[in-house]
C-alpha positions in Angstrom: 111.6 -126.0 -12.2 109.0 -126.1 -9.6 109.0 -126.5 -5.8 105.6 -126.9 -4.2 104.8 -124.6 -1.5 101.8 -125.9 0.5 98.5 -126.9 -0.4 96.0 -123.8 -0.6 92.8 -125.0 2.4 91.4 -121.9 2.3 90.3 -122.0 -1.9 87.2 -123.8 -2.6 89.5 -125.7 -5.1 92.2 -127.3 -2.6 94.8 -125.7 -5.3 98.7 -126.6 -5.0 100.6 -123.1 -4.7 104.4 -123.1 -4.7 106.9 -121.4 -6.9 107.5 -121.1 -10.6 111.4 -120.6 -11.3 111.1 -118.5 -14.8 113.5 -119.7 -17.1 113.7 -116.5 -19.3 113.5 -113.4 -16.4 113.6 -110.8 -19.8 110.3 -111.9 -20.0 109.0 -111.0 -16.4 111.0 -107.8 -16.2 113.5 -109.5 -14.1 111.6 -111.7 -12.3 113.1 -115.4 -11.4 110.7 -116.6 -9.2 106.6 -116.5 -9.3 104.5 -117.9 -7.5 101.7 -119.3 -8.5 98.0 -120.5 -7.2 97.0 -123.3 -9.1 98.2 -126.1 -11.5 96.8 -124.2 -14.2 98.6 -120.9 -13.4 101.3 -123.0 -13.1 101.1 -124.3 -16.7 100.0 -120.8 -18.1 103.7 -120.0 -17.2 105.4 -122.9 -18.5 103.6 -121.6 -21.5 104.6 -117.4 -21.7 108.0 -118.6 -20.6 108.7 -121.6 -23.3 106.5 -119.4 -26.5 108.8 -117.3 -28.3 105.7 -115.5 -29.6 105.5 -113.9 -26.3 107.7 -110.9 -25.6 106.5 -110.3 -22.3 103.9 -111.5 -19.4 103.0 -110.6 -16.1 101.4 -112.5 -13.5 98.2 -110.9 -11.8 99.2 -107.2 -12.5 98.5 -104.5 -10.1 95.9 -102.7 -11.8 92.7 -103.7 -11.0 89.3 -103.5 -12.9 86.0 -102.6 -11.3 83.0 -104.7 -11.9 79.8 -104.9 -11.1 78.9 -108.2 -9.2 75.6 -109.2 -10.2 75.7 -112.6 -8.1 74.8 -111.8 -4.5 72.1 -109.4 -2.6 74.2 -106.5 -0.8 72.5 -105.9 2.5 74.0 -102.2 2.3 73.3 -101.3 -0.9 69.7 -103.2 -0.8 70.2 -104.6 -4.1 72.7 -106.1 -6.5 75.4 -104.8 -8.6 77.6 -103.8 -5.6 81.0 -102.5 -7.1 84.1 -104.9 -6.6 87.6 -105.0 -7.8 89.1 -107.7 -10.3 92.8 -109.2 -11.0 93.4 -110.6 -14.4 95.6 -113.5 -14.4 98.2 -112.7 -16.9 98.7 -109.5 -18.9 100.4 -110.7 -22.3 102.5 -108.8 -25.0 103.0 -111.1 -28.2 104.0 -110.5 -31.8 101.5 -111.4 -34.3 102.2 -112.9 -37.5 102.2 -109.6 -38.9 105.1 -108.7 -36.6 102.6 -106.3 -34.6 102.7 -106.1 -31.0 99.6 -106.9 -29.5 98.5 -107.1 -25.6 96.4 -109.8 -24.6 94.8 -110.0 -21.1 94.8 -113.9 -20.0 92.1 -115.4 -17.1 92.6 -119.0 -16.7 90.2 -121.0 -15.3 88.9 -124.8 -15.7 86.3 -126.2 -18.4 84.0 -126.7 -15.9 84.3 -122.9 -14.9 83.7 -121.7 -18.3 80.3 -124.0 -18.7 77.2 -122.6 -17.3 76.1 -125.1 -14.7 73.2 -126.9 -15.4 69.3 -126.4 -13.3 70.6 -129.0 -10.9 74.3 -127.2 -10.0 74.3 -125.7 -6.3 73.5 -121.7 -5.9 77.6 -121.2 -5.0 77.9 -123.3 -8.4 75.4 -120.3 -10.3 76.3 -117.9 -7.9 80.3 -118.5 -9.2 79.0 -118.7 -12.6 77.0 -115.3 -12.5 79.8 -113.7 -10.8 82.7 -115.0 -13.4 80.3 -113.4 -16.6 80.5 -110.3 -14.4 84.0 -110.2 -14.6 84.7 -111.3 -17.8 82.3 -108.9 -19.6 84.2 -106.3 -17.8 87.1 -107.2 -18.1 86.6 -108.3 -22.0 84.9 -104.1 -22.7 88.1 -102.4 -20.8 91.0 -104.9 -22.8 88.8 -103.7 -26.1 89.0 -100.0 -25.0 92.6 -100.2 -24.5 93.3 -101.6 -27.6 94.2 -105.4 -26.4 92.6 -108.7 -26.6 90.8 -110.6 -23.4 91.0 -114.5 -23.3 89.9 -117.4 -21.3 92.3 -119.5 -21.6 91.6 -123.7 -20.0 93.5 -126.7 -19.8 92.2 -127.6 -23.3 94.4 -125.0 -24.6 96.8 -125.5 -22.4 97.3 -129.4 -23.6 100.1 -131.0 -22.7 101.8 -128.4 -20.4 98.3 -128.5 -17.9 98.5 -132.4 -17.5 102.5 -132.4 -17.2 101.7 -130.1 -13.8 
């Protein structure tokens, strides 16, 4: 069960945010009630909460990982590549079919975020799209260092539980 908070204005996305009522709280360490940012968030915990494959999940945990952003000129620094800090959205603990735990970090994000934009898209739209790789490549190296797996996960994978939202 959902209740819809408010409508996010200050996200470039006009997102719906309310609260996601978590139907199995051994999952979340407890945790009844999430709240989440987008549709797709929403649906990403439909998902961890309804897979019996998946032991455990947390939404955006507290650690975060540093990046280098690549995307914008830092009138500090004089140059690019100023550090910044990065929330995954959902940190994972599944059982594979080998009955082997296995930690997966989970972004979600739309298709559309996940193509490069064409030679026609708007700066923000590169500017997003340079800054996202940054992230993820990070993000992607320290999941591999620590032994776990970093996905992108989109409404395509998502299916049915993304258009239900």
């Amino acid at each position: 069960m959902t209740i819809l908070a408010r409508q996010n204005n200050n996200s470039k996305y006009n997102n719906k945010v309310g609260f996601y009522y978590v139907k199995h709280p051994e999952k979340t360490g407890g945790l009844r009630v999430v709240q989440f940012k987008s549709k797709l968030e929403k649906a990403m915990m439909c998902y961890c909460d309804d897979n019996p494959k998946i032991l455990h999940w947390v939404y955006e945990p507290s650690t975060p990982i540093r990046y280098r952003d690549y995307s914008k000129y830092d009138e500090k620094t004089h140059g690019y590549g100023k550090v910044r800090r990065y929330y995954i959205d959902f940190l994972l603990t599944i059982i594979t079919p080998e009955k082997m735990l296995k930690k997966v970090w989970v972004e979600v994000k739309s298709i559309k975020e996940t193509k490069q934009p064409g030679m026609n898209a708007s700066d923000k739209d590169k500017e997003t799209w340079i800054k996202n790789n940054c992230k993820w490549s990070a993000a992607k190296k320290l999941a591999e260092s620590a032994g776990a797996k970093f996905l992108i996960i989109t409404e395509h994978e998502l299916g049915a539980n993304a258009k239900a939202n």
